[in-house]
TORGU-357767 format. One record per residue (C-alpha): z, x, y; residue in three letters. Coordinates in steps of 0.25 Angstrom, whole numbers, padded with zeros to 4 digits, always signed. Layout:
<nunus>
ZXYALA
...
</nunus>
This chain:
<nunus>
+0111-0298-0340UNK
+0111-0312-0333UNK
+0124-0319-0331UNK
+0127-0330-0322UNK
+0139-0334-0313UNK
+0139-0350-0307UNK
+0149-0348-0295UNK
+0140-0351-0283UNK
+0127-0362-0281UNK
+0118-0354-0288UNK
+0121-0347-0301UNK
+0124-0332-0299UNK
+0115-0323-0310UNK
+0119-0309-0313UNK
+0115-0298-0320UNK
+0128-0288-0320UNK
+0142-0290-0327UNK
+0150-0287-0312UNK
+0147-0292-0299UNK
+0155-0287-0286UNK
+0163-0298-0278UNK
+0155-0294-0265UNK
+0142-0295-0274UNK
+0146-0308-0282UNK
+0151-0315-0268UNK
+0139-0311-0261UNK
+0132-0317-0276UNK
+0140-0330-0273UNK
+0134-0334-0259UNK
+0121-0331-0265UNK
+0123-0341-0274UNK
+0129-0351-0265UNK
+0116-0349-0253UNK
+0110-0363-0253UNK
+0095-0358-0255UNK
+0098-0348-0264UNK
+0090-0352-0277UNK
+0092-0352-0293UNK
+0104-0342-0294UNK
+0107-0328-0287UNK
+0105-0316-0296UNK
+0113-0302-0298UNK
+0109-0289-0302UNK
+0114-0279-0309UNK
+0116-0270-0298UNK
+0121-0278-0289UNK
+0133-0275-0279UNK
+0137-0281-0264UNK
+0126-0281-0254UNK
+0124-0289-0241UNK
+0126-0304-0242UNK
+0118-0302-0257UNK
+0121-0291-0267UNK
+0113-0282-0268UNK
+0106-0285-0284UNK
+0105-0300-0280UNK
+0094-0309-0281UNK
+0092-0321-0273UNK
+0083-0334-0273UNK
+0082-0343-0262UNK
+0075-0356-0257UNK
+0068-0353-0241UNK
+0077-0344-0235UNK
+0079-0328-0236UNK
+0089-0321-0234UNK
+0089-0308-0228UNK
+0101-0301-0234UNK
+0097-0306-0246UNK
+0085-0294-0245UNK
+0097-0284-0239UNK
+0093-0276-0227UNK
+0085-0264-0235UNK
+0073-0274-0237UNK
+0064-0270-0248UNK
+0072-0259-0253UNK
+0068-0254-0265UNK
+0062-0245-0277UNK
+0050-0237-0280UNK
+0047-0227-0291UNK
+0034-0218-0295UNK
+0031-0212-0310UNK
+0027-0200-0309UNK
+0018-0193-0320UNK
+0030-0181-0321UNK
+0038-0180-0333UNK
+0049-0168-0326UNK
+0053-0162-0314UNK
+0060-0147-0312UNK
+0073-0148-0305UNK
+0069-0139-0294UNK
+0056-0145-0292UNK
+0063-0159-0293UNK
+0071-0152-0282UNK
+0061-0148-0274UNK
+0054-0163-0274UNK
+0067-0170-0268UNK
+0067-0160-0256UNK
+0053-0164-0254UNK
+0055-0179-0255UNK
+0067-0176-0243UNK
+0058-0170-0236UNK
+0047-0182-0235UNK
+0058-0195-0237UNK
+0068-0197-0225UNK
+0081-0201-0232UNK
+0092-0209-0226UNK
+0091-0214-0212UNK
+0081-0205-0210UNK
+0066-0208-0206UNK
+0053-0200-0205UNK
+0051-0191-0191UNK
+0036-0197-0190UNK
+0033-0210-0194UNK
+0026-0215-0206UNK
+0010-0220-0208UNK
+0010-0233-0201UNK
+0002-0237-0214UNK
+0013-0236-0224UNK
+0022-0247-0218UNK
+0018-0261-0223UNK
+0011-0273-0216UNK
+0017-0285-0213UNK
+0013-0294-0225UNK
+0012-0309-0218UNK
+0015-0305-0205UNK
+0010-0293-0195UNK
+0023-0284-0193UNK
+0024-0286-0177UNK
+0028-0301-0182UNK
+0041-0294-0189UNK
+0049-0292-0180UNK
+0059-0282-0186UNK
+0048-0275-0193UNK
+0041-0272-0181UNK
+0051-0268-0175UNK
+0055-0257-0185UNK
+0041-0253-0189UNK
+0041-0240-0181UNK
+0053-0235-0186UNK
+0051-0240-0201UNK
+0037-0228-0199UNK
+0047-0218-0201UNK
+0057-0224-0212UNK
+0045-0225-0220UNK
+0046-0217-0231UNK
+0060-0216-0230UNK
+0072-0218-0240UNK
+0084-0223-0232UNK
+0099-0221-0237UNK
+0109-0229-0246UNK
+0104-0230-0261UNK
+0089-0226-0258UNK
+0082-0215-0267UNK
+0072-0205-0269UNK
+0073-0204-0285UNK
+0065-0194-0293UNK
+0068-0198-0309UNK
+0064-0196-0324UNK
+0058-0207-0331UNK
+0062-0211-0346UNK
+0047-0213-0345UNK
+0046-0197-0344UNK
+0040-0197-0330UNK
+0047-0194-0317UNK
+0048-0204-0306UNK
+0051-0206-0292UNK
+0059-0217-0287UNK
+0063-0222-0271UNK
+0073-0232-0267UNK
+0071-0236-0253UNK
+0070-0248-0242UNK
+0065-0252-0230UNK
+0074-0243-0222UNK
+0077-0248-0208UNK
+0067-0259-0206UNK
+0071-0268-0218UNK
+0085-0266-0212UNK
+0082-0270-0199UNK
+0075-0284-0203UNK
+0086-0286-0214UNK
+0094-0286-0203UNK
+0089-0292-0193UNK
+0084-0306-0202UNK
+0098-0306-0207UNK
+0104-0307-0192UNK
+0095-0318-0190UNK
+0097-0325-0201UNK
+0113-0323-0198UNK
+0110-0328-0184UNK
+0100-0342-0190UNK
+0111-0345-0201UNK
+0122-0345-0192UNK
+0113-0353-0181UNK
+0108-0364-0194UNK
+0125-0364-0197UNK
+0124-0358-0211UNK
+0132-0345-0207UNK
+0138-0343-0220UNK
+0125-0336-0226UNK
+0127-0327-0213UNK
+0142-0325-0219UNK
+0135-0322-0232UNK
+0126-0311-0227UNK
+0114-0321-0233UNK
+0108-0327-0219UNK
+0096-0333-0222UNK
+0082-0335-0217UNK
+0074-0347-0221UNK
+0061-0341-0229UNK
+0051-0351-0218UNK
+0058-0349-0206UNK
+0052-0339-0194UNK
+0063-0329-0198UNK
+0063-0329-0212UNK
+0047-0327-0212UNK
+0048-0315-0202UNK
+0061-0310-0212UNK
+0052-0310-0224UNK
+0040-0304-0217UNK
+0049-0293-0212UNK
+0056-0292-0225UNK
+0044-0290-0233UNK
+0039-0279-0223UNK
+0053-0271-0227UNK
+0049-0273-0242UNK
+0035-0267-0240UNK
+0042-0256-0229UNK
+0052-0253-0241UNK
+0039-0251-0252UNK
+0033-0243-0241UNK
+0044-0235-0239UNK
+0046-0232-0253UNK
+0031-0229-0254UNK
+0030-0218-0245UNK
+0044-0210-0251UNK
+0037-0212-0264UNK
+0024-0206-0259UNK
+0032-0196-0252UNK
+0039-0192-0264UNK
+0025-0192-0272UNK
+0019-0183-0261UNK
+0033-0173-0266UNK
+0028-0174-0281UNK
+0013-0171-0279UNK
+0018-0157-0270UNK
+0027-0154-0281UNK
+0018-0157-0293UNK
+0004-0159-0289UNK
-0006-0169-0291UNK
-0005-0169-0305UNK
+0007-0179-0302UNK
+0005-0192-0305UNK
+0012-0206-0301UNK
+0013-0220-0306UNK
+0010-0231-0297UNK
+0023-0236-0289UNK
+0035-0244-0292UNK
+0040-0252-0280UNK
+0051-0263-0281UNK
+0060-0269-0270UNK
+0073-0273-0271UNK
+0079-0279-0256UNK
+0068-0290-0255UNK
+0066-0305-0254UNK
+0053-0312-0260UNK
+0046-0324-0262UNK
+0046-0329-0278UNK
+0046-0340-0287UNK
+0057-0341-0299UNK
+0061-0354-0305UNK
+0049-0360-0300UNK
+0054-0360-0286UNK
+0048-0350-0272UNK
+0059-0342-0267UNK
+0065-0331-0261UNK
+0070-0319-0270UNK
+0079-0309-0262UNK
+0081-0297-0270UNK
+0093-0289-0264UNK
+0094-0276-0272UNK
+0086-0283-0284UNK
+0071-0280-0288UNK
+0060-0290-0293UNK
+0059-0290-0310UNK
+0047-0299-0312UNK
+0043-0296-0327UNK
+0036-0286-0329UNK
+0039-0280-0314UNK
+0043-0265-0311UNK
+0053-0260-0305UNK
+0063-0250-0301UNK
+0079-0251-0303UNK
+0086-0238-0300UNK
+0098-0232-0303UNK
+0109-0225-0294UNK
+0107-0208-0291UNK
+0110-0204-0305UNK
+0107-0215-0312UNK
+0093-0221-0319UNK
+0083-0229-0313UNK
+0074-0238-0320UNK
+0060-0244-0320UNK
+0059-0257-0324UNK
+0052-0270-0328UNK
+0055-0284-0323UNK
+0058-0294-0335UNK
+0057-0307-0324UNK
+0070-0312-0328UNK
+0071-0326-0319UNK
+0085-0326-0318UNK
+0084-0314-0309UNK
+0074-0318-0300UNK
+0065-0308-0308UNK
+0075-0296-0302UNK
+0083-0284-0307UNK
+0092-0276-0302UNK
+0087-0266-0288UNK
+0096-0255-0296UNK
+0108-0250-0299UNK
+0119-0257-0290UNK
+0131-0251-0281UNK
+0144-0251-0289UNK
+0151-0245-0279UNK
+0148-0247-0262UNK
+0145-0233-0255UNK
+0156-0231-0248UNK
+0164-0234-0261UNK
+0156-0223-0269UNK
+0157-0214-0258UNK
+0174-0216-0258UNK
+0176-0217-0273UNK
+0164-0206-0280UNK
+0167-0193-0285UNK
+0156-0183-0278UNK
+0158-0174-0287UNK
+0157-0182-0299UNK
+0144-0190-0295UNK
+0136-0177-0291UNK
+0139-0170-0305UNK
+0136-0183-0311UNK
+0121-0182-0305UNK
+0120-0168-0306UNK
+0123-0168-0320UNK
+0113-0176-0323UNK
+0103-0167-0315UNK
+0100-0178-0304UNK
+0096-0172-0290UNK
+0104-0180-0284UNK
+0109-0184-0269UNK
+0124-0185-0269UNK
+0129-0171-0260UNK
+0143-0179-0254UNK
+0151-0192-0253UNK
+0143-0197-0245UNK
+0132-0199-0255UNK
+0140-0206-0266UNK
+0137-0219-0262UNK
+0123-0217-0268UNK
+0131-0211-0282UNK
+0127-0215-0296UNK
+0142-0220-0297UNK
+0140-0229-0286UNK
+0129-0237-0293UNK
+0131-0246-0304UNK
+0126-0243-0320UNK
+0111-0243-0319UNK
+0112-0243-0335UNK
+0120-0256-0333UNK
+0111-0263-0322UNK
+0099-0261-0330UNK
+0107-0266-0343UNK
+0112-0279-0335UNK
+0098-0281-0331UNK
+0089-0280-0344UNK
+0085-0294-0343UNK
+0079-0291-0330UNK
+0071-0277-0333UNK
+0066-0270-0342UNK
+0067-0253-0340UNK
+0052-0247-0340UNK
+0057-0233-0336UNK
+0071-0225-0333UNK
+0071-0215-0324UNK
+0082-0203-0322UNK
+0085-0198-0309UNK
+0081-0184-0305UNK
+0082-0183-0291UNK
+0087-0192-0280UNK
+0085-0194-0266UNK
+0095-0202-0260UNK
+0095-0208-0245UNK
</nunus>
């Protein structure tokens, strides 16, 4: 539940009982930008990110900032119901080598590139006018349907509704990254140029939301955002394709859940137009869907948005790191997390050390999260892991 901290310009809104220093620092210059608007808001699963935590949601007057988004633009969940109620453990394992087979994972792409008709349009503006897009378009035909590494997912699970469900966490793979990157450089380079260097020491240089720069940023931003559904769109059709081989046409699937959560957008709260950033936080209008996962191991949830105001109509993205990777690499027990996941007869995908940073001990209580943040959702479905995926 809310609680409120006054140690900045801004009021500071959080909805967890710790905060790291690096998260609450970063919380602090939040507070303290001049066009940030109302008060700065914490979610339950938030930890340290890049010049804002990652679970923060931020409100500004006529500028957007880059790292505010993060550099995986778009990123975010989408989950299918099937028309299922079990699957046999050799069959489930048979479905996860096929789903390997179609999905790259990791830093690998496709070998062919993808249907030219998949990839999104240009909304306002044709895509030779975005510079970083259009420059990265070939390559982003074979990312197309890819997962990518870190915390991404391919997640098979069992509904408390009694269905099965599929579940993919992904983003928009090099491209988003390459014009995160290249808009934060320039707006580095103009703060520092209009002498207002300290958002640049911040890791929150800004783009003012009119100017050449900031229009071409949030046209090529919201071509990642549409790249990243796409994306996510073909592993789901993919995965789909698997299922109907396995099971036939008899199989049935519920229309799709999509949710970003690494975005910025165009709103009105407190009767005022501005600019949400969600960085690892997800849209909760009332009555909204969304997806908040879990950690490998752990339970994921379908949910409803309440439209609380006091978060900018957001919940938490999902679980939250407790612990950094290379810290859960160091400090797990191998052993120990691999029994827990087989016990719970999970097919999971942690073989070595290497793969403990992405451990259910390096995340934080999803049971918690949810419980800190009931006055933000509701819980419609929640779903057991069966199988996982990772990148």
């Amino acid at each position: 539940m809310e609680k409120v901290l006054h140690i900045g310009r801004l009021p500071i809104k959080l909805w967890l009982n710790e905060i790291e220093d690096g998260a609450m620092k970063q919380a602090v210059n939040l507070a303290n930008l001049p066009f940030a608007f109302k008060h700065i808001v914490i979610m339950p699963d938030c930890h340290q990110g890049y010049g804002m935590p990652i679970g923060g949601v931020l409100a500004t007057k006529g500028v957007i900032i880059p790292n505010a988004v993060g550099v995986d633009i778009g990123c975010g969940m989408s989950a299918v119901r099937t028309s299922l109620h079990n699957i046999e453990m050799n069959k489930l394992r048979i479905i996860m080598s096929c789903i390997r087979d179609l999905v790259p994972l990791g830093f690998k792409h496709h070998k062919k590139a993808r249907d030219p008709e998949r990839m999104p349009e240009g909304k306002s503006m044709k895509i030779d006018d975005l510079p970083v897009v259009s420059r990265e378009y070939n390559s982003a035909l074979y990312q197309l349907g890819t997962l990518g590494g870190g915390n991404h997912f391919i997640e098979i699970q069992k509904g408390s509704d009694g269905f099965i469900w599929l579940m993919v966490h992904s983003g928009s793979r090099n491209i988003g990254k390459q014009v995160a990157d290249h808009y934060n450089k320039l707006a580095m380079k103009l703060n520092d140029k209009w002498g207002e260097s300290e958002y640049r020491k911040w890791q929150l240089a800004y783009l003012p939301g009119n100017s050449d720069e900031g229009i071409i940023y949030w046209n090529e931003m919201q071509f990642c955002i549409d790249f990243a559904f796409a994306n996510r769109q073909l592993m789901i059709d993919n995965i789909i394709s698997v299922f109907r081989n396995e099971f036939g046409e008899k199989i049935k699937f519920a229309p799709l859940i999509n949710i970003a959560h690494n975005y910025a957008s165009r709103e009105n709260h407190f009767g005022e137009q501005v600019i949400v950033h969600r960085k690892g936080a997800t849209q909760a209008k009332r009555g909204q869907t969304g997806i908040i996962p879990g950690s490998q191991g752990t339970n994921s949830y379908i949910v409803r948005g309440k439209g609380n105001m006091d978060s900018f109509e957001s919940c938490s993205h999902g679980a939250g790191r407790v612990m950094g990777r290379k810290q859960a690499q160091r400090s797990l027990d191998l052993s120990k997390e691999i029994k827990d996941l087989d016990k719970k007869k999970i097919l999971h995908s942690i073989r070595s050390k290497k793969d403990l940073d992405e451990a259910p001990s390096a995340y934080k209580d999803i049971k918690e999260v949810m419980r800190n943040q009931s006055d933000l959702v509701e819980i419609i479905v929640e779903l057991k892991p069966m199988a996982v995926i990772k990148g």
